[in-house]
N, C-alpha and C positions, 0 to 999 in steps of 0.2 A: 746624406745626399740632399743637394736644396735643386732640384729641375730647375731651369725656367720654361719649361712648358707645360701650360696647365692641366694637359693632357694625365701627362705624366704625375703631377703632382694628384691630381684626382685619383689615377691609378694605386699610389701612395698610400692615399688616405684607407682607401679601400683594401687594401691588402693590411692594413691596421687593423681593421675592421672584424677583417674573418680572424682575427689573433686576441681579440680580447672581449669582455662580457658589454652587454646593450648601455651596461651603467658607466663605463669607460667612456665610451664614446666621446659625451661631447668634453671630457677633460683632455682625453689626446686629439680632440680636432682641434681645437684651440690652442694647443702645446705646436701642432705640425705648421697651425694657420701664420701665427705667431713669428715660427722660425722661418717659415717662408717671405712673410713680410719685411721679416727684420732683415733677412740674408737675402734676396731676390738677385742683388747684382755681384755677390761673393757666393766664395766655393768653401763649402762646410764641409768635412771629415772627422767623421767621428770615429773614434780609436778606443774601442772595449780593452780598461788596463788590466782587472782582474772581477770574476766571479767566484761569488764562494757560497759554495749551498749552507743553507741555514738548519737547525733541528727540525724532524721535522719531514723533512725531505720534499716542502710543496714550497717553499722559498729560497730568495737567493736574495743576498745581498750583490749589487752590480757598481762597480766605479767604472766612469769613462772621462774620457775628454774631447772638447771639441774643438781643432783648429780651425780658425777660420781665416782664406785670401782672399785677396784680391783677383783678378783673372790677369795678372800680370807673375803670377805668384807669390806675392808677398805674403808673409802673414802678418795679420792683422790683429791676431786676437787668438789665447787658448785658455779654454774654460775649463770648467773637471766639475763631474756630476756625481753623485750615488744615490742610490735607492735603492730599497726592498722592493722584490717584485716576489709577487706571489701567483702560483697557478692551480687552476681544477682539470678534470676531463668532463667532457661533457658530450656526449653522443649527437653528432653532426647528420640531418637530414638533409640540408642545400649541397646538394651538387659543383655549385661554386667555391663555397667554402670547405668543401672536404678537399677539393683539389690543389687551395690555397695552405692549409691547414688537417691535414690527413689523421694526423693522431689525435684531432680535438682536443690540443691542450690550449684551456683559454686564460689567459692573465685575466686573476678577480680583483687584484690589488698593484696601484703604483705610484709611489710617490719621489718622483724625481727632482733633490735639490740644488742648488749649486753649492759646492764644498765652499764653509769656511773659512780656510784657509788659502785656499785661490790667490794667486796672485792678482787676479785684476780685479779683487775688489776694489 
């Protein structure tokens, strides 16, 4: 989902926020800032193809893809990502963030690339 209301996109960022560790941050603010700028006047849907937990049991390797339109419907553009995403618990004291994030599980690792193979290289 790309808003255009900044509101909302703030919103965003922050519900990111109570989901992963302090050292994350400013890589996925950058990553949301980024796809907000680029997409501001198009409609982005992102479509989780397949999860698959990794050994282990605190990762997962994740593919998606991202169509993206125009507000006429067209599309415009479809990408395909993956990454390992990895997570811990961690016992939540803010009141905010236990509400947003209850089971305090926090992603400590994530590295989201675009597939090589992609068509729009």
């Amino acid at each position: 989902e790309v808003p255009l209301d900044n509101n909302l996109k703030k919103r965003n960022i922050n519900i990111v926020h109570k989901m992963v560790l302090s050292k994350l941050k400013n890589q996925l603010d950058n990553m949301l800032i980024k796809s907000y700028t680029d997409n501001h006047d198009k409609v982005v849907n992102v479509i989780i193809d397949r999860i698959l937990p990794l050994q282990g049991n605190k990762s997962w390797s994740i593919h998606w893809h991202e169509e993206t339109y125009n507000y006429s419907g067209e599309l415009l553009n479809k990408t395909s990502y993956s990454s390992i995403i990895s997570y811990i618990f961690e016992n939540n004291t803010d009141m905010e963030t236990n509400l947003i994030n209850p089971l305090g599980m926090f992603i400590n690792y994530i590295n989201p690339v675009q597939d090589i193979n992609d068509a729009n290289l």
